[in-house]
C-alpha positions as CSV (number, residue, x, y, z in Angstrom):
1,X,-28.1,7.3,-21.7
2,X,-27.3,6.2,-25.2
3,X,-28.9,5.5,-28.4
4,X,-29.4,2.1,-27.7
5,X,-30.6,2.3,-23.9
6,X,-32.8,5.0,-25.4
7,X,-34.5,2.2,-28.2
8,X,-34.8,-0.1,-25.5
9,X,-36.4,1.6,-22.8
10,X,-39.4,2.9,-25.9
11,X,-39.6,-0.9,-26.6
12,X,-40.5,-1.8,-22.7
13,X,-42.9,1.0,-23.1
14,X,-40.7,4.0,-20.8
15,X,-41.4,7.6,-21.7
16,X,-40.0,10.6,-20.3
17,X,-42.0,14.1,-20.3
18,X,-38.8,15.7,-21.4
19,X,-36.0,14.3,-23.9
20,X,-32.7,15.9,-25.0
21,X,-31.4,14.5,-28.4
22,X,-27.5,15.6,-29.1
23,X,-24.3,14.0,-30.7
24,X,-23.3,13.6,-34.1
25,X,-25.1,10.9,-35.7
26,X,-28.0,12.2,-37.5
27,X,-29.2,9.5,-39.0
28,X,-29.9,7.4,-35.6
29,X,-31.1,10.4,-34.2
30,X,-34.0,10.8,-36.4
31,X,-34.8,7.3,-36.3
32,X,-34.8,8.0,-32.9
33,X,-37.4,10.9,-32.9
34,X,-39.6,9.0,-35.5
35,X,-39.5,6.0,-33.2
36,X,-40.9,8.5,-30.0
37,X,-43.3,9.7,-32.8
38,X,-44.7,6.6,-33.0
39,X,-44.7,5.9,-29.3
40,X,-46.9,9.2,-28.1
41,X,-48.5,10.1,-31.2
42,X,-51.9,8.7,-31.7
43,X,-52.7,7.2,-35.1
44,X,-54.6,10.0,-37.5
45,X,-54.4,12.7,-34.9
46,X,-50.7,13.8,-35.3
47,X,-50.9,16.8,-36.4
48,X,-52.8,18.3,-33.8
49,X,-50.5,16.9,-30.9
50,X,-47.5,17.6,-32.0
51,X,-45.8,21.4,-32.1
52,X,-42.0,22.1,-33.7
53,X,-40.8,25.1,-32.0
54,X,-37.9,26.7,-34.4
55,X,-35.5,29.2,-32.0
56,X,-38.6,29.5,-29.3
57,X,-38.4,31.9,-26.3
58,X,-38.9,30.1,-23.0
59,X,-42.5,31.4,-22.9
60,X,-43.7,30.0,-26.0
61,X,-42.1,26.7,-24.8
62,X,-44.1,26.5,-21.9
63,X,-47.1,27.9,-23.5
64,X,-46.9,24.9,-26.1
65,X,-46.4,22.5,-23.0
66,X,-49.2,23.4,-20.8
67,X,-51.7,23.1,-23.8
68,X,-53.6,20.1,-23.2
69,X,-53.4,16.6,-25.9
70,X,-56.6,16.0,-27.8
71,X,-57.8,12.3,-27.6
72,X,-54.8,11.3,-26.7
73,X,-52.0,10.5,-23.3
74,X,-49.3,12.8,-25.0
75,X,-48.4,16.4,-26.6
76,X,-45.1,16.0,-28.4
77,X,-43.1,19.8,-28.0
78,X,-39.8,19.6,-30.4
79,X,-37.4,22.3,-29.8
80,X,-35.2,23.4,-32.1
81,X,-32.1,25.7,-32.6
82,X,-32.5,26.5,-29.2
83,X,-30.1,29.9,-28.7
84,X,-29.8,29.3,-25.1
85,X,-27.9,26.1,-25.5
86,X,-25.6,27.4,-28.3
87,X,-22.4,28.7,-28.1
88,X,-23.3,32.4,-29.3
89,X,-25.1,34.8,-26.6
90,X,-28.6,34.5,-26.3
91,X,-31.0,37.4,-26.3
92,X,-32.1,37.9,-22.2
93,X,-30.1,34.7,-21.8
94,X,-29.9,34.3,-17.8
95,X,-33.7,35.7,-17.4
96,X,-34.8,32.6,-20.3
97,X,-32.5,30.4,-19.0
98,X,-33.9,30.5,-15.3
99,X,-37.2,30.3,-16.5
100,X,-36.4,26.8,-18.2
101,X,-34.7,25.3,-16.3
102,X,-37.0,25.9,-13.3
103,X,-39.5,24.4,-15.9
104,X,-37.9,21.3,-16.6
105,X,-38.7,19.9,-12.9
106,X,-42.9,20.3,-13.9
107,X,-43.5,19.7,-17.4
108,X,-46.8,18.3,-17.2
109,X,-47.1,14.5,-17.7
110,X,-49.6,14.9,-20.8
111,X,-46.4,16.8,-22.6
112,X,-43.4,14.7,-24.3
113,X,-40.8,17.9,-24.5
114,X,-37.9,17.2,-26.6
115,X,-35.1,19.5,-27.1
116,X,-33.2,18.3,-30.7
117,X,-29.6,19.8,-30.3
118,X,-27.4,17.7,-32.6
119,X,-23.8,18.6,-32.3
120,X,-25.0,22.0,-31.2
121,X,-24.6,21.7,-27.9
122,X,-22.9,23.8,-25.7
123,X,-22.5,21.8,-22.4
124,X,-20.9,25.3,-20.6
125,X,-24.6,27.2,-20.9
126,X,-26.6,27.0,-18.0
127,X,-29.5,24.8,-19.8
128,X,-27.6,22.9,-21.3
129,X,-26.0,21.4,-17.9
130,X,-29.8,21.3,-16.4
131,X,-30.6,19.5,-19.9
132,X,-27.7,16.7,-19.8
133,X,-28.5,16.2,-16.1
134,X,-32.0,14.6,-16.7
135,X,-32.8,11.0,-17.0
136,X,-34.0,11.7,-20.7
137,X,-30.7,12.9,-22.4
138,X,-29.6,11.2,-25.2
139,X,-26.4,11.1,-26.7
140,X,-26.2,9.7,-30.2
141,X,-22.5,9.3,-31.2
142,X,-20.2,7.9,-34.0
143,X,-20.8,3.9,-34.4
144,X,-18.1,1.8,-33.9
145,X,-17.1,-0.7,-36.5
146,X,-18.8,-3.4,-34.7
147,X,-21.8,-1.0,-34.8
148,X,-21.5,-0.2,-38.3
149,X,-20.9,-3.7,-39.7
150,X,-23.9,-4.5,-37.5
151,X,-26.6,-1.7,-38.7
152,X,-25.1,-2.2,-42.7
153,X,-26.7,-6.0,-41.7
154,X,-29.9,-4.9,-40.7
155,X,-30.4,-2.3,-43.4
156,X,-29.8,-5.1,-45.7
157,X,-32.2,-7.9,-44.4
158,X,-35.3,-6.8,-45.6
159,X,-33.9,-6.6,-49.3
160,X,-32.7,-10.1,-49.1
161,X,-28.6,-9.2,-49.2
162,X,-26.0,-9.6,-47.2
163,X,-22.3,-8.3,-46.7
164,X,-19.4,-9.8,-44.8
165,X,-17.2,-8.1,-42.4
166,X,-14.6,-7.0,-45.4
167,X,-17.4,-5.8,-47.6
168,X,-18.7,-3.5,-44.7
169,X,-15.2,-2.3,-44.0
170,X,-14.6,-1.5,-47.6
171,X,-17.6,0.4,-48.0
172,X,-17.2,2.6,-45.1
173,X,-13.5,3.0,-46.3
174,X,-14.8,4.3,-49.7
175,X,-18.1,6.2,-48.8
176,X,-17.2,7.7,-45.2
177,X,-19.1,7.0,-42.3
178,X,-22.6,8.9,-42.4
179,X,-25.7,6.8,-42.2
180,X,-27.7,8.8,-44.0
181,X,-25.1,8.4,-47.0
182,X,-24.5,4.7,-46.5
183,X,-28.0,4.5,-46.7
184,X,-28.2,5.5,-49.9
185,X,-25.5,3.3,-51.1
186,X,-26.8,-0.2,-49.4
187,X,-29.9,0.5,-52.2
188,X,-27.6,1.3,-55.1
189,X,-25.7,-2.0,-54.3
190,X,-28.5,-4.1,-53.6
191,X,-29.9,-3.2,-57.0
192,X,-26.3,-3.2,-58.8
193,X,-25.6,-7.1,-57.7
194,X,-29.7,-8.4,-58.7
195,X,-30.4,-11.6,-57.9
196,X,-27.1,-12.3,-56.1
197,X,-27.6,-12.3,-52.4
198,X,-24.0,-11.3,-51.4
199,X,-22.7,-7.9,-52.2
200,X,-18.9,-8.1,-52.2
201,X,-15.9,-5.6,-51.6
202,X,-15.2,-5.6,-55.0
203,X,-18.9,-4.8,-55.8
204,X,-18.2,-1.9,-53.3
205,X,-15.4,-0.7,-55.6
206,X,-17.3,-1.1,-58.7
207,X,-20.2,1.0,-57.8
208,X,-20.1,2.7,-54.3
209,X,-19.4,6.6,-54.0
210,X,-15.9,7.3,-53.4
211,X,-15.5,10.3,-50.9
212,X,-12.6,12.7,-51.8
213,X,-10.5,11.3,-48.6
214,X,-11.1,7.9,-50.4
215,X,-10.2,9.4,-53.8
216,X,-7.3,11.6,-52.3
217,X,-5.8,8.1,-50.8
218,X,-5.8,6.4,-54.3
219,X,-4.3,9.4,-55.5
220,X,-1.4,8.8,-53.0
221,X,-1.4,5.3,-53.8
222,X,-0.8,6.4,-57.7
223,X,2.1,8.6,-56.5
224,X,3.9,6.1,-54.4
225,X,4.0,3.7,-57.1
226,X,4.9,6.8,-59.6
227,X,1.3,6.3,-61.6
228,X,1.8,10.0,-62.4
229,X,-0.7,10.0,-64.7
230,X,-3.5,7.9,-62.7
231,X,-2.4,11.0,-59.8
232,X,-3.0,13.6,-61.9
233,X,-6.4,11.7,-63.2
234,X,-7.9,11.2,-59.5
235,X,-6.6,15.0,-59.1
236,X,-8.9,16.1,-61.6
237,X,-12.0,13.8,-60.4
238,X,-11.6,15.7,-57.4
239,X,-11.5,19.1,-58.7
240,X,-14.7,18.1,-61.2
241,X,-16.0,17.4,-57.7
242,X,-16.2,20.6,-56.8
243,X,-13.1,19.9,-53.9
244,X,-10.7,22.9,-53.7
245,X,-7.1,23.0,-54.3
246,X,-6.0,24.2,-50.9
247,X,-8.5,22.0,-49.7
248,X,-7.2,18.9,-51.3
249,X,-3.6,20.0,-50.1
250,X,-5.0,19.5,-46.6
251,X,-6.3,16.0,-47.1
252,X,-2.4,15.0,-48.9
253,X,-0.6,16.9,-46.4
254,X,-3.0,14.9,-42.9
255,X,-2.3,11.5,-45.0
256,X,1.0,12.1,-45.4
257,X,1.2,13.1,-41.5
258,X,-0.8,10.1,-40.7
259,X,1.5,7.8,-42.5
260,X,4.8,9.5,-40.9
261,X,3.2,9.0,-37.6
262,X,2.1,4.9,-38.7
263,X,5.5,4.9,-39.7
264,X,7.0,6.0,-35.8
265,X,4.5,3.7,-34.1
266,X,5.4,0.4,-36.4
267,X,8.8,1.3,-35.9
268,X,8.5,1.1,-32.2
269,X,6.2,-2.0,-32.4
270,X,2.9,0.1,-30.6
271,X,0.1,-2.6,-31.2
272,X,-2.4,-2.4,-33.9
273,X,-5.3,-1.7,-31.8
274,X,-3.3,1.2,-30.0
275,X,-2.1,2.6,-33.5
276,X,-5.5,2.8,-34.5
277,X,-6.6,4.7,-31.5
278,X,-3.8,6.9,-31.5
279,X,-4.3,7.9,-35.6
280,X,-7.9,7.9,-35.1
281,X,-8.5,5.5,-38.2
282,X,-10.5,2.5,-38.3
283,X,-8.6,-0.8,-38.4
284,X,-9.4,-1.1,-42.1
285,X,-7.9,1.9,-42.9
286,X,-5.1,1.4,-41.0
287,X,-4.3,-1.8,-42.8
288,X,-4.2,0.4,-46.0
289,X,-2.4,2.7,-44.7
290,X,0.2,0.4,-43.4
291,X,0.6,-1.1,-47.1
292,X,1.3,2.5,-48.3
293,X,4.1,3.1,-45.6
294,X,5.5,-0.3,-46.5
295,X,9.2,-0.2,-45.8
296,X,9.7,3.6,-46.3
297,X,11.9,4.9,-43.9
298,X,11.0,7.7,-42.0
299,X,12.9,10.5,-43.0
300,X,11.8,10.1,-46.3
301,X,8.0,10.2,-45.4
302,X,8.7,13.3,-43.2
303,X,10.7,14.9,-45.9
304,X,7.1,14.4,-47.9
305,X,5.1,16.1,-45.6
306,X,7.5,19.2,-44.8
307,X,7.1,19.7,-48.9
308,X,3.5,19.6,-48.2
309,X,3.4,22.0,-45.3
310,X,5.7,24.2,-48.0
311,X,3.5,24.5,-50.5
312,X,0.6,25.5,-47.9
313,X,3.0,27.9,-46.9
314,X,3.9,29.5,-50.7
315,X,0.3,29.8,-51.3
316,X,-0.7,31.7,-48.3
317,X,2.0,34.3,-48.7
318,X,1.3,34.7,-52.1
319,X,4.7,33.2,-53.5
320,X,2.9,30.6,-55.5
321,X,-0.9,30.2,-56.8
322,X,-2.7,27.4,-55.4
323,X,-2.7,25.4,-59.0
324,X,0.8,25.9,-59.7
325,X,1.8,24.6,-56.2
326,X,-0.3,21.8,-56.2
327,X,1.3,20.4,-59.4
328,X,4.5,21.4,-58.4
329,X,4.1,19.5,-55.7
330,X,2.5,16.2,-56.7
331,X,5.8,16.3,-59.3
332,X,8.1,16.4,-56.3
333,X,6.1,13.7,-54.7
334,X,6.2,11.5,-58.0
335,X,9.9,12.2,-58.2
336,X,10.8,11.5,-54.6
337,X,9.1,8.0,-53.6
């Protein structure tokens, strides 16, 4: 099931004796676990009925399990760093593996077992299969834009603001996409815009944290408009960042691939929706990105990126230090739009 099945089926009261939580959205995932807390817990005696197991063998898992609740329906078992569902070998992992899954089938109904994998999982080991199999696994995944624009307006109810659709899109454009993050940055914008219910996209701009893929796009922005010195400012915001030069020659040289790519599918008139799928981008970003191919012909944006893929190449054979080509070739990019 998903997230969302998984809320609603602890709203009409559904419990299962044993849980696995995996996928890459942390933040969801423990609201998830809080919300199960809640749900089996009894109020003032949660310490003593719940147990986190850190890299457990199978026997102190079922130990933990067949220990009976105190004043109370449930035990709550969390598991985690499991080895045997981890892509490194385990230690004995066929005889623990047996064990547990075997287990899985009679987990007492007084225990609420929950295995917390995050984007751990290995679905080729033998637990994990048994794991994904059961009624009670979870997969918390990446929001959608509709999903995003739709949590940003919950978030913000309960401090009296409120976002429209660009506003949302512009802050997940300029902070990235983690809710744990985003989190952080609804508070600093509610606080930043005071009385004023409505946070706006330019209040996003103002105040938000840029992420370096944000900063590394208005750097390219700067470059196609021949800004050199605005480039070489965002350059060294990123590098005061604590970003790397080689690794801020990896985010140029994937925009400029993206936008050679956008560049292909507009030329051969692929639909918006299917150019956004095929970049992987969000439509927001896609619009942006669209504005920064404009009408440069193709050649010329592939030209870009082979210089790109160049200066990787002189810095790991040694021809060039990593500062020297990074300058040079921001130059040849200033030069060349």
């Amino acid at each position: 099931m998903n997230q969302w099945v998984f809320f609603d089926e602890i709203k009409a009261g559904t419990v299962r004796n044993v849980y696995c939580f995996y996928g890459p959205e942390a933040y969801i995932r423990r609201s998830a676990l809080e919300t199960l807390r809640k749900k089996v817990l009894m109020p003032g005696l949660e310490s003593v009925n719940e147990t986190v197991l850190s890299a457990p063998s199978a026997q102190q898992i079922v130990e933990s399990c067949e220990t009976l609740p105190m004043m109370s329906d449930y035990r709550l078992i969390i598991v985690r760093d499991c080895a045997l569902t981890q892509s490194a070998k385990a230690k004995d992992e066929a005889q623990e593996s047996a064990v547990l899954c075997e287990y899985l089938t009679r987990v007492p109904e007084t225990t609420c077992l929950l295995f917390e994998l995050g984007d751990t999982l290995d679905k080729r080991k033998k637990l994990s299969q048994a794991l994904l199999k059961l009624p009670g696994a979870v997969s918390f995944d990446a929001l959608t834009d509709e999903q995003m624009e739709r949590w940003m307006t919950q978030t913000l109810r309960p401090l009296q603001k409120r976002m429209n659709r660009e506003a949302c899109e512009a802050l997940t454009f300029t902070s990235g996409r983690d809710l744990t993050l985003l989190f952080g940055e609804l508070q600093k914008l509610a606080a930043y815009v005071g009385e004023r219910q409505e946070i706006t996209a330019q209040d996003v701009e103002q105040i938000a944290t840029h992420t370096a893929e944000c900063t590394v796009f208005a750097m390219v922005d700067a470059i196609s408009e021949g800004r050199a010195q605005q480039a070489f400012t965002l350059l060294n915001v990123l590098l005061q960042g604590g970003e790397q030069r080689i690794g801020i020659l990896a985010m140029i040289t994937r925009h400029y691939r993206q936008m050679m790519h956008l560049c292909a599918l507009m030329r051969d008139r692929i639909p918006q929706a299917q150019q956004a799928k095929l970049l992987g981008v969000p439509p927001f970003s896609l619009n942006r990105l669209a504005r920064q191919v404009g009408k440069r012909p193709y050649d010329k944006l592939r030209a870009c990126l082979e210089a790109c893929v160049q200066a990787d190449y002189d810095i790991k054979r040694g021809a060039l230090r990593e500062d020297a080509a990074l300058e040079r070739l921001m130059l040849w990019l200033l030069e060349s739009r």
